[in-house]
One Martini backbone bead per residue (centre of mass of N, CA, C, O) as a GRO file, in nm:
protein
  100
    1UNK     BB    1  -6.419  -5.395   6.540
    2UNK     BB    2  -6.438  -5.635   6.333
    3UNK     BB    3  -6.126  -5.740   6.318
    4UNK     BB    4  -6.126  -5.858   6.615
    5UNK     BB    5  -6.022  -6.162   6.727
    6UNK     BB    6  -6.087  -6.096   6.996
    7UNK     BB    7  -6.211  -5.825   7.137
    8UNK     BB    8  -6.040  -5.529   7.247
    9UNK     BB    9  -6.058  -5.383   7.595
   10UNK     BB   10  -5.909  -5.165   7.451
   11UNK     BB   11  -5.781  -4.883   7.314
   12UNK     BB   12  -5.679  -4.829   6.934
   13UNK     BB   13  -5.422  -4.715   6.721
   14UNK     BB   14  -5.367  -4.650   6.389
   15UNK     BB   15  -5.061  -4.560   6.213
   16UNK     BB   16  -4.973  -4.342   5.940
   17UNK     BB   17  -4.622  -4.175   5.856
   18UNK     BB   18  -4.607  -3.970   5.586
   19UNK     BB   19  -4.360  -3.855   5.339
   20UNK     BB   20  -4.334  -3.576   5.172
   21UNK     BB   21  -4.272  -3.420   4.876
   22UNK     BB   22  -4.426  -3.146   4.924
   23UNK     BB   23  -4.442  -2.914   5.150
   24UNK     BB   24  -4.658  -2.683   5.267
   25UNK     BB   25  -4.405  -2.527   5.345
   26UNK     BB   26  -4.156  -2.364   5.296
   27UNK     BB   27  -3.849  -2.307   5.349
   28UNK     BB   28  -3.859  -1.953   5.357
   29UNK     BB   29  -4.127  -2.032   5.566
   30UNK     BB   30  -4.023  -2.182   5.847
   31UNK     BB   31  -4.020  -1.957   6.044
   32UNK     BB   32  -4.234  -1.825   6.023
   33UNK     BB   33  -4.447  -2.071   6.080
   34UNK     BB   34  -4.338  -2.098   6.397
   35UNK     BB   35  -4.370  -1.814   6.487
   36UNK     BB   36  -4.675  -1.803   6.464
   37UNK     BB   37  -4.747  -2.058   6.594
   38UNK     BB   38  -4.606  -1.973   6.900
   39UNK     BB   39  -4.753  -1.679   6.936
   40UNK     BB   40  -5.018  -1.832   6.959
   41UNK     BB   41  -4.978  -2.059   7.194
   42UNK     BB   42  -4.927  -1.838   7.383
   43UNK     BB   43  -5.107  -1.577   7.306
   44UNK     BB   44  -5.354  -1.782   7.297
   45UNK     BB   45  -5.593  -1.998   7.413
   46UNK     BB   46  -5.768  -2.084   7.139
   47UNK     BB   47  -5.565  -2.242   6.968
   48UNK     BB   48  -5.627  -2.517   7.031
   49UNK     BB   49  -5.926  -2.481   6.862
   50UNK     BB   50  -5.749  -2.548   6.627
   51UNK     BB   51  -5.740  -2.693   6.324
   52UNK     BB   52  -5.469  -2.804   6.152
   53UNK     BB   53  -5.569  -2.674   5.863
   54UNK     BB   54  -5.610  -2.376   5.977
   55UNK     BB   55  -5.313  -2.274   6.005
   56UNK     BB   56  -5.249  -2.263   5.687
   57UNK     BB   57  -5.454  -2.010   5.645
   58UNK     BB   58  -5.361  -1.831   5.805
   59UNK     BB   59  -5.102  -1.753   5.756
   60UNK     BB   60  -5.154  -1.699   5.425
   61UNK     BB   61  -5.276  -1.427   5.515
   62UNK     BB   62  -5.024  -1.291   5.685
   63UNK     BB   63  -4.803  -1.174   5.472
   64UNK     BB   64  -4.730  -0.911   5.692
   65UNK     BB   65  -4.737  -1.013   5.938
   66UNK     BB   66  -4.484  -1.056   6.236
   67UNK     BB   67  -4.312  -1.309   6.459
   68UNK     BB   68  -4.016  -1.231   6.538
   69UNK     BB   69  -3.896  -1.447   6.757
   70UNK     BB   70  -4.088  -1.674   6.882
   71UNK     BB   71  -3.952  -1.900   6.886
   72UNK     BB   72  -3.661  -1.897   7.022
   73UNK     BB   73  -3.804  -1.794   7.299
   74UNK     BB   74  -3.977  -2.069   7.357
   75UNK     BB   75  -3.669  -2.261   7.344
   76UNK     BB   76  -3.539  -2.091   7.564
   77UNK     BB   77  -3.714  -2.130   7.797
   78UNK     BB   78  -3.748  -2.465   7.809
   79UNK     BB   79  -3.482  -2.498   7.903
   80UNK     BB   80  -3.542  -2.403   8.178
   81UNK     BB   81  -3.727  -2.586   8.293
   82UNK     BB   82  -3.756  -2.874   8.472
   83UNK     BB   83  -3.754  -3.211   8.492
   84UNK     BB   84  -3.992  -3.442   8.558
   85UNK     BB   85  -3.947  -3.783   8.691
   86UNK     BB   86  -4.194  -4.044   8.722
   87UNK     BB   87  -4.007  -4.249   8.886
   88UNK     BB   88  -3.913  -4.130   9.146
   89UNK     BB   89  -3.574  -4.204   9.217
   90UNK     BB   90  -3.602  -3.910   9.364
   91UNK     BB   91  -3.642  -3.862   9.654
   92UNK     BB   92  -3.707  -3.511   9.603
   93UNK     BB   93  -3.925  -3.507   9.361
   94UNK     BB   94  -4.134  -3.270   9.478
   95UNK     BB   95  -3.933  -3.020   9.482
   96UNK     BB   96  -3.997  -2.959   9.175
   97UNK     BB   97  -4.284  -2.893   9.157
   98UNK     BB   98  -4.234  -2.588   9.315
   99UNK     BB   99  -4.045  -2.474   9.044
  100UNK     BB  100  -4.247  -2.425   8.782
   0.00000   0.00000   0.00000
């Protein structure tokens, strides 16, 4: 906190996101790894609370089990969402509410 003066009231953080020169994942192996990565947040509850750095090891053990289809699936659901707009601009925006 020493860095700001006058100190401030608000919680705030710097961020600085550089592209990778090699991808932790290859292009051959990203659809697979995409497929994973969705398999495991709908159908684990655990997902949650599993470090971003262990995603990567989990991948590379599972080298013969596949879970194909399992992005596709989870981005064709989300189409079907239906967004609820926070500005309430809508009058009736209440109703879908209770469509999700």
């Amino acid at each position: 906190m020493g860095n700001f003066h006058p100190i401030p009231k608000v919680d705030s953080v710097l961020l600085r996101i550089c592209h990778r020169q090699k991808p932790l994942v290859s292009n051959t192996q990203q659809i697979r790894y995409y497929d994973f990565i969705a398999h495991n947040f709908v159908y684990s509850s655990q997902s949650k609370f599993v470090p971003p750095v262990e995603w990567l090891t989990r991948f590379n053990k599972i080298k013969n089990q596949t879970y194909s289809g399992a992005y596709a699936k989870l981005l064709k659901y989300q189409q079907k969402l239906k967004k609820i707009h926070r500005s309430r601009s809508e009058k009736n925006w209440k109703m879908f509410k209770n469509n999700i």
